[in-house]
C-alpha positions in Angstrom: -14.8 16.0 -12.3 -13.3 18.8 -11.2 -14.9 20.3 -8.3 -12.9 19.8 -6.1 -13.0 21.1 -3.0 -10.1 23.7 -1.9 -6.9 22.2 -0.4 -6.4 23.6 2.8 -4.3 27.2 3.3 -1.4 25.7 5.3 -0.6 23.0 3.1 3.1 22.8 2.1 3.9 24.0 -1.8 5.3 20.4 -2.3 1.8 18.7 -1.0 -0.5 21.0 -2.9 1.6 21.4 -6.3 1.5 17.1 -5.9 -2.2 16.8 -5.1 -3.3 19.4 -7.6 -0.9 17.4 -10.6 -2.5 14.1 -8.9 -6.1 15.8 -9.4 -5.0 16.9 -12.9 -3.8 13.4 -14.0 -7.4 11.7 -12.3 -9.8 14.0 -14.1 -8.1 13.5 -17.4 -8.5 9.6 -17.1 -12.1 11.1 -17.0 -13.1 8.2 -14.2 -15.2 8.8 -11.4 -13.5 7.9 -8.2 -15.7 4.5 -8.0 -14.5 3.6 -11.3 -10.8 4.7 -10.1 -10.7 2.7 -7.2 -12.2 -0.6 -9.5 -9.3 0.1 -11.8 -6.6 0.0 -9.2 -5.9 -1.6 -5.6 -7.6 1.5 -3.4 -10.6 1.9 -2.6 -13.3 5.1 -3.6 -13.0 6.6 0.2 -9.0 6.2 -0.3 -8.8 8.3 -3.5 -10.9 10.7 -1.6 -8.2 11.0 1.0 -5.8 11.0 -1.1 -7.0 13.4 -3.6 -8.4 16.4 -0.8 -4.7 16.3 0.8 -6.5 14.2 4.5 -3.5 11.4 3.3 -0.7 11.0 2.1 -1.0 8.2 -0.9 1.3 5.0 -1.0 3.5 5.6 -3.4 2.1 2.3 -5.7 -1.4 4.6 -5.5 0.3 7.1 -7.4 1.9 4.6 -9.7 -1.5 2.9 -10.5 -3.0 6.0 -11.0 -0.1 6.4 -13.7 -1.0 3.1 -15.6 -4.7 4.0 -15.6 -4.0 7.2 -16.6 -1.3 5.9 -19.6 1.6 7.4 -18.2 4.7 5.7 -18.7 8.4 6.0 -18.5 9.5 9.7 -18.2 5.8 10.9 -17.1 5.2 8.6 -14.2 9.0 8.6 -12.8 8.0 12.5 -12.3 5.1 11.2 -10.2 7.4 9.2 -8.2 9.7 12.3 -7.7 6.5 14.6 -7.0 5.5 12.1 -4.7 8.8 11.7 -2.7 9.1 15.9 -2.0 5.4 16.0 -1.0 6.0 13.1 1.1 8.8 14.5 3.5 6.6 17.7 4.4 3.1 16.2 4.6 2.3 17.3 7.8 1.1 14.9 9.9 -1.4 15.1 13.1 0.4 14.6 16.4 0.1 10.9 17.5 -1.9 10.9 21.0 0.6 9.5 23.7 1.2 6.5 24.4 1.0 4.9 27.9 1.4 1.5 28.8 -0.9 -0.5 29.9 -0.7 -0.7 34.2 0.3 2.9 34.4 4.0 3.9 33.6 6.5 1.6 33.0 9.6 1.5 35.5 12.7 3.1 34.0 14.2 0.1 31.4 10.7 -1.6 31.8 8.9 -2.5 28.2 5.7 -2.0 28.0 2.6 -4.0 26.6 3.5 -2.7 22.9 7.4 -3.4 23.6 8.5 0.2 23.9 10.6 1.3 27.0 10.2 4.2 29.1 11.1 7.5 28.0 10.9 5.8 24.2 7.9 6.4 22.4 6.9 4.7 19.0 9.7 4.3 17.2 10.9 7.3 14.6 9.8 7.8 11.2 11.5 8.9 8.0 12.1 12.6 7.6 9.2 14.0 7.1 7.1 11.6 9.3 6.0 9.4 6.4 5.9 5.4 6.4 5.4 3.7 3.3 3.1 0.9 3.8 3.8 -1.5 0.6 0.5 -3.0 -0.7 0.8 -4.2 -4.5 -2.2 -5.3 -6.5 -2.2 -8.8 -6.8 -1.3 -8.3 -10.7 1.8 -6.7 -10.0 3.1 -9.4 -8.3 2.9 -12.0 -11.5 5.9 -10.7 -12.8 8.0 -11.3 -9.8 10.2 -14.4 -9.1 8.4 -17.3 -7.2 10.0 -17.7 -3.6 12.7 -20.4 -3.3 14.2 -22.3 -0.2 13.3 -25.0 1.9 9.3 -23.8 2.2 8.7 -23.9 -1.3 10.0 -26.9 -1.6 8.0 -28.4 0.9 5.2 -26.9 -0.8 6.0 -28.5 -4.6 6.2 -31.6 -2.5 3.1 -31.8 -1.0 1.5 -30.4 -5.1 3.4 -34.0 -6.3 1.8 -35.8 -4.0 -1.2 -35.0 -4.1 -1.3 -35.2 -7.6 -0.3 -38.4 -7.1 -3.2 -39.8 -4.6 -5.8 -38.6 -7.2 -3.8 -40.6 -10.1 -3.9 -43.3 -7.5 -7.7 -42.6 -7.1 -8.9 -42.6 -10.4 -6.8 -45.8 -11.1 -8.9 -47.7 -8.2 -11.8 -46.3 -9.3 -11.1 -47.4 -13.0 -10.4 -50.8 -11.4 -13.2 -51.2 -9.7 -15.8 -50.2 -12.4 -13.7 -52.2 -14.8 
């Protein structure tokens, strides 16, 4: 804990004031970034990234980070805020460009990935920065199940299945009886 290595010089004060509070709030939990990433939904090599400034972590990272490390209410809403300013200058690596597959697509044409000439992959926020949501499996118990037609279907198919194996064990009650 704690050797970290430097954050690079031309990192943005929002991105290295976040990572070194993120790096702060990981060594006190006194964790190793194995045990870190068994504790939460990311893996060893994602903490890495995340922690040395290479990535930019999802924001439910940070908040898992909080729960491991006992922050709660005040404390880990100024993670979330931390997280949001370092999120909108994180500088990214220029994307390589994209060309469609065949050669260039005719002006209006789409090509293989759906984009049109003269438009590349569609924008990002601000500061370049997609959230990808992934939750831990264990944050999802608290949520509302899904309702509508396909959970419907699906408590109907539970009843009846239920119901074959009460028929089953009937007949097979039966029949040794």
């Amino acid at each position: 804990m704690g050797a970290w290595q430097p954050l690079p010089d031309e990192l943005p004060a929002e991105v290295r004031h976040f990572v070194e509070q993120l790096r702060l709030l990981k060594d006190g939990t006194g964790l190793s970034l194995a045990a870190l990433g068994a504790r939460t939904a990311y893996s060893k090599s994602s903490w890495q990234r995340y922690l040395n400034a290479t990535q930019p972590p999802p924001r439910q990272a940070v908040a898992a980070l909080c729960r491991v490390a006992g922050l709660t209410g005040v404390d880990s809403e100024r993670f979330g805020v931390r997280w949001e300013l370092a999120v909108r200058v994180w500088p990214r690596e220029p994307a390589p460009p994209r060309l469609p597959v065949g050669g260039p697509a005719a002006d209006g044409a789409a090509d293989a990935h759906g984009a049109r000439a003269g438009h590349g992959a569609a924008p990002r926020g601000a500061g370049g920065y997609e959230e990808a949501p992934t939750l831990p499996w264990w944050d999802l118990l608290d949520e509302e199940p899904p309702s509508g037609p396909r959970s419907g279907r699906l408590l109907l198919c539970a009843a009846l299945l239920v119901l074959a194996l009460l028929l089953a064990a009937v007949a097979g009650a039966v029949a040794l009886g």
